[in-house]
N, C-alpha and C positions, 0 to 999 in steps of 0.2 A: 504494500500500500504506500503510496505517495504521498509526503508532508503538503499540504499546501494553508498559505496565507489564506487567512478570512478577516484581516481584522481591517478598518476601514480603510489604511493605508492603500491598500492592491486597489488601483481602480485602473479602467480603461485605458486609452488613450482619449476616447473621449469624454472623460469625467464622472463614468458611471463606474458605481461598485461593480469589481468583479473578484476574478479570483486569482491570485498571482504563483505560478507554480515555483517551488522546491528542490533543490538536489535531492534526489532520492539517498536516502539512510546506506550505510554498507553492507554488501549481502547478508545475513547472518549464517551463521556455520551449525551445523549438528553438533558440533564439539560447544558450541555456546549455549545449547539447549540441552547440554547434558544429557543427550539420547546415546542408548547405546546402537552399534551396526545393526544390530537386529531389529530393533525401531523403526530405524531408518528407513531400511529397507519394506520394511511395513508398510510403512505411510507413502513412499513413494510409490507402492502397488497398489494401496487405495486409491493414488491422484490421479494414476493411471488414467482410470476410465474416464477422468475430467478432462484428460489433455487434447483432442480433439476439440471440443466445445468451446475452452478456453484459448487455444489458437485458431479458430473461425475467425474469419472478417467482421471487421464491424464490432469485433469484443473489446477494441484500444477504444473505445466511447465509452464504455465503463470506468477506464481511469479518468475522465473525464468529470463524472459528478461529485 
């Protein structure tokens, strides 16, 4: 998930509030969440089945809101 600016500073260029985006945070690591290989590997067989859906067109408009 993306940082972004909400506070009223971010606005437009044409003066209207908006949203001013962020450097994205540094990736996190499995070693930072304290999971062990076996976990890991877990979860990434669960996200499996998401990764189609999640790289379809048109899913980068989610980072958007």
């Amino acid at each position: 998930m993306r940082n972004t600016d909400l506070s009223p500073e971010a606005t437009s260029p044409k003066g209207k509030s908006g949203r001013k985006a962020q450097a994205a945070p540094a990736p996190l690591l499995v070693s930072d969440l304290g999971w062990s290989s076996e976990e890991a590997k877990e979860t990434r067989a669960r996200l499996a089945a998401l990764e189609e859906d999640w790289d379809a067109p048109g899913m980068e408009d989610y980072d958007r809101l």
